[in-house]
C-alpha positions in Angstrom: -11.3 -0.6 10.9 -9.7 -3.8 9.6 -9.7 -7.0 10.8 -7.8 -9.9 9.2 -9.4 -13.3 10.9 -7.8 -16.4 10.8 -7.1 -16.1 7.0 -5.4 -19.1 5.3 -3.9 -19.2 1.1 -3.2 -22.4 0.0 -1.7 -21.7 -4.0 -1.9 -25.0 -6.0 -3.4 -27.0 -3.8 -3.0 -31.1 -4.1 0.6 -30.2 -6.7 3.7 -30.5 -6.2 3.6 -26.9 -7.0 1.5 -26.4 -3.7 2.5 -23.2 -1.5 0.6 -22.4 1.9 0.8 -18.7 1.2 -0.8 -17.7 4.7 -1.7 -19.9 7.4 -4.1 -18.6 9.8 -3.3 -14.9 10.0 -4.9 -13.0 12.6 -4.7 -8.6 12.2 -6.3 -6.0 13.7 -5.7 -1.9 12.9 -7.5 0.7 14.6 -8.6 4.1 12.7 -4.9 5.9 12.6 -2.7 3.3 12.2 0.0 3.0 9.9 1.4 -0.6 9.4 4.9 -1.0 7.9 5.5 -5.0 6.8 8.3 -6.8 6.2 9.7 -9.7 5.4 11.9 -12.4 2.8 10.6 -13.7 -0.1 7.7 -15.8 0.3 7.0 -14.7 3.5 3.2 -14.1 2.6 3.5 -10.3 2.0 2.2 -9.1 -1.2 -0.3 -12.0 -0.7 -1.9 -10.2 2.5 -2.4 -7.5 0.5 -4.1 -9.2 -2.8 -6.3 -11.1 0.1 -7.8 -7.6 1.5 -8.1 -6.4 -2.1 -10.2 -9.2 -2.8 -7.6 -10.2 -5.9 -7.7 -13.9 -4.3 -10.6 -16.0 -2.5 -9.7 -17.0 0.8 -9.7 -20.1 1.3 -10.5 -20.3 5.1 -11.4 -17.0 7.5 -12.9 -13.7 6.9 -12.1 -9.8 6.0 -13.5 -6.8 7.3 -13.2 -3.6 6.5 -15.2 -0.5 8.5 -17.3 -3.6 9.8 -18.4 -4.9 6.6 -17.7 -8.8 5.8 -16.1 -8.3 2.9 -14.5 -11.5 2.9 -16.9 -12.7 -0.5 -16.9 -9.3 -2.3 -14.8 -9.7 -5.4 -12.3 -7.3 -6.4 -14.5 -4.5 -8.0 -16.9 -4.5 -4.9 -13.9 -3.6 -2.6 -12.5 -1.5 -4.6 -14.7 1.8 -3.2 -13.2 0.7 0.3 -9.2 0.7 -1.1 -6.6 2.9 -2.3 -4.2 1.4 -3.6 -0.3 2.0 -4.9 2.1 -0.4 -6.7 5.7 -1.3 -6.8 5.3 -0.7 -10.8 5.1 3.2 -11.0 3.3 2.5 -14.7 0.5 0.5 -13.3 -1.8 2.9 -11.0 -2.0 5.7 -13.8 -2.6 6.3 -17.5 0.3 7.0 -19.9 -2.1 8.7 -22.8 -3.6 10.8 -21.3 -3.4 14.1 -19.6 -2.7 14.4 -15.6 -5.7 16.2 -15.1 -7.2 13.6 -16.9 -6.1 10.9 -14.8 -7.1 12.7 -11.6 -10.5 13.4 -13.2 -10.6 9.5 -13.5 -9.8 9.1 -9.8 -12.1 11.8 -8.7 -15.2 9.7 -10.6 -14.8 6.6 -9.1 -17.7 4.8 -8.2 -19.9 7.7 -9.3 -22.0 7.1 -12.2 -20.8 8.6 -15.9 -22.5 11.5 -17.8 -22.2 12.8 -21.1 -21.0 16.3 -20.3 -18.1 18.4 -20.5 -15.3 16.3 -19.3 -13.3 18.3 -16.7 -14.4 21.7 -16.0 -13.0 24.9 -13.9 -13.5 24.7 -10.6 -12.4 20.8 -11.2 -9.6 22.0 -12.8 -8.7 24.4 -9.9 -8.9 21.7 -7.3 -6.5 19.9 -9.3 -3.9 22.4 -8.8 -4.3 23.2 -5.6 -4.1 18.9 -4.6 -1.3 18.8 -7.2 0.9 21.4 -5.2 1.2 19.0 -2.3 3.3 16.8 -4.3 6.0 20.1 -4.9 6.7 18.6 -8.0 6.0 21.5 -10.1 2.9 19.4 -11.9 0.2 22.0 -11.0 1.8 23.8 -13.7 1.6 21.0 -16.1 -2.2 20.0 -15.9 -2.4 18.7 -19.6 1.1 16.8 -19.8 0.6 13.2 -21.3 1.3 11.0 -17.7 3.6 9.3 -19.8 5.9 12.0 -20.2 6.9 12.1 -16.6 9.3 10.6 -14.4 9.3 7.4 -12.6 9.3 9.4 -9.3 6.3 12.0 -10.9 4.1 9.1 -11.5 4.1 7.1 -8.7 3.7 10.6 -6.3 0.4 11.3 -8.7 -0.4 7.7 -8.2 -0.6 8.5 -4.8 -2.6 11.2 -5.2 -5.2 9.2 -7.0 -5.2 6.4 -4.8 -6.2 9.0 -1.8 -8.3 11.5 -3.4 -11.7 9.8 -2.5 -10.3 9.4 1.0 -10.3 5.4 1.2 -10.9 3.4 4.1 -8.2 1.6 3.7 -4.5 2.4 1.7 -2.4 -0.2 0.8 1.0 0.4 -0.7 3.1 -2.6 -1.8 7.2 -1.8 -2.1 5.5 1.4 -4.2 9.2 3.2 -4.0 11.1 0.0 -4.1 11.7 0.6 -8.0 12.7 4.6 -7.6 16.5 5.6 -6.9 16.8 6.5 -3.1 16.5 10.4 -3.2 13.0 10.1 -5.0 11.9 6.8 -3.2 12.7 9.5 0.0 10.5 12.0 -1.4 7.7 9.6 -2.5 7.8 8.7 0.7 7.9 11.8 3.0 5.1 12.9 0.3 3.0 8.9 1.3 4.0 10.0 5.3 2.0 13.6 4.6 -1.2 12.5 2.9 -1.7 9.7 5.4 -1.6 12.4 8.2 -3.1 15.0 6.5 -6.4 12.3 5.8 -5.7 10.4 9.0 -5.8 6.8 6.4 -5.2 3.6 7.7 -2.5 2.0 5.8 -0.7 -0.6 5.3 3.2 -0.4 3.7 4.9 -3.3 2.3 8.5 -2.3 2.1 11.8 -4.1 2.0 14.2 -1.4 3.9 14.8 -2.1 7.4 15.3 1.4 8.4 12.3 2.8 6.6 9.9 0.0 8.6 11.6 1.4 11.2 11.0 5.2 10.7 7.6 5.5 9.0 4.3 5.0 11.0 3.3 3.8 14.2 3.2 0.0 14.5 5.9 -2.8 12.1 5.1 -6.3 11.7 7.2 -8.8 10.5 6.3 -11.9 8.8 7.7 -15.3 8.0 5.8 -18.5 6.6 2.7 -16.7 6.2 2.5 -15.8 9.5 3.1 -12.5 11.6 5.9 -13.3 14.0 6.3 -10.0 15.0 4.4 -7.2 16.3 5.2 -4.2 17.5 4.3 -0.5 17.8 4.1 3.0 19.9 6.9 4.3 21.9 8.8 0.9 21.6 8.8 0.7 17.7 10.6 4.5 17.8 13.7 3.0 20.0 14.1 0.0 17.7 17.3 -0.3 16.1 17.5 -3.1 12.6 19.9 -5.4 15.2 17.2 -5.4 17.7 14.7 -6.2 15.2 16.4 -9.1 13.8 16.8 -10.5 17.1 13.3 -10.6 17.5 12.2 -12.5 14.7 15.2 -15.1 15.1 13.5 -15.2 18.6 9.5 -15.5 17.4 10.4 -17.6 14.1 13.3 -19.8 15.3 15.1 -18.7 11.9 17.4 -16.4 10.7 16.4 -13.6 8.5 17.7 -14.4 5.0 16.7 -11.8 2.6 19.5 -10.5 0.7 17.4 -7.5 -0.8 16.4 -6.9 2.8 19.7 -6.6 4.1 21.3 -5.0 1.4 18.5 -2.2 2.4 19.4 -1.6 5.7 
């Protein structure tokens, strides 16, 4: 359902600002799988991500997603492929306007635009029903301005509206690393019950230890833009965060030396 082939980033090439962002990454996810990545600062990360989005050309290797080359489909093109959730809990939604205004938005994407009657019942009565997932009480609140609600309140609708076309594809980068830990928990347990609900392939970028650990099936560390570790199923679930830092010191020949990382554990 994705494969990531020999993909290399070089940022400033030729500068002395020049960064090899990823250097020959190789990924593939079957239908079902849930990806959890992390890693320090630099380690190639959020770039992965912007790479399958199609934010950034690749500058060596190829994309595909569902078997389509997608690997020189700019941005827009992929987007009908992706879902797609930020750290930022501002950025995936709409502050003026209503929440059943933004998930009409969602709803529409990709579909060509009428002049007609912008929301109407039954739409309306979907929206509640998908809304009550969340538990968040927003069924009740249909025409609240999005900006009226809490950090925690937008980023679980922006999850809604990433999913509500069913993508291919989800990709969620740190998006409760900016929420205090009881609502990052419940954006998360809320993430763990759409992606089973709509069996979504997704990938997770996170920065705690023990939630890489925890959520999904498969983890993947990375380091220099490149995966140095891989590992998923039955042996993922018995991992412990001291077992997993003693791997990649093993694959990378490093220590792991991010302090936001370790302060998360």
């Amino acid at each position: 359902m994705l494969d990531i082939i020999n993909v290399e980033k070089t940022f400033n090439p030729g500068t002395i600002n020049e960064k090899k962002a990823l250097n020959g990454i190789n990924l593939h996810l079957d239908e079902g799988d849930f990806v959890t990545v992390i890693g320090g600062n630099g380690a190639g990360k959020s770039t992965m991500l912007n790479m399958i989005a199609g934010v950034y050309p690749v500058d060596c290797g190829s994309i595909v997603i569902d078997g389509v080359d997608v690997t020189a489909l700019p941005e827009y093109k992929r987007a009908k492929y992706l879902g797609r959730v930020f750290q930022d809990p501002m950025t995936g939604t709409a502050a003026d306007m209503q929440i059943e205004e933004n998930l009409a938005l969602a709803a529409r994407r990709g579909k060509k635009r009428w002049l007609r009657a912008g929301i109407t019942a039954k739409e309306r009565a979907e929206y509640k029903e998908l809304l009550k997932i969340l538990d968040l009480g927003l069924e009740e609140r249909l025409t609240a301005k999005v900006g009226l609600l809490s950090g925690g309140q937008r980023q679980a609708l922006t999850l809604l509206m990433a999913t509500l076309k069913k993508p291919k594809l989800l990709l969620l980068d740190e998006h409760t690393a900016a929420l205090d830990p009881k609502t990052a928990k419940k954006v998360l347990d809320i993430t763990q019950e759409i992606v089973a609900k709509d069996n979504l392939i997704t990938v997770m970028i996170t920065h705690n230890m023990a939630d890489a650990i925890r959520v999904g099936n498969r983890l993947i560390m990375m380091h220099e833009g490149q995966i140095v570790v891989d590992v998923k199923g039955e042996e993922k679930k018995k991992l412990t965060i001291e077992q997993l830092l003693q791997m990649f010191e093993k694959s990378s020949g490093s220590q792991f030396t991010s302090d936001k990382v370790m302060l998360s554990k």
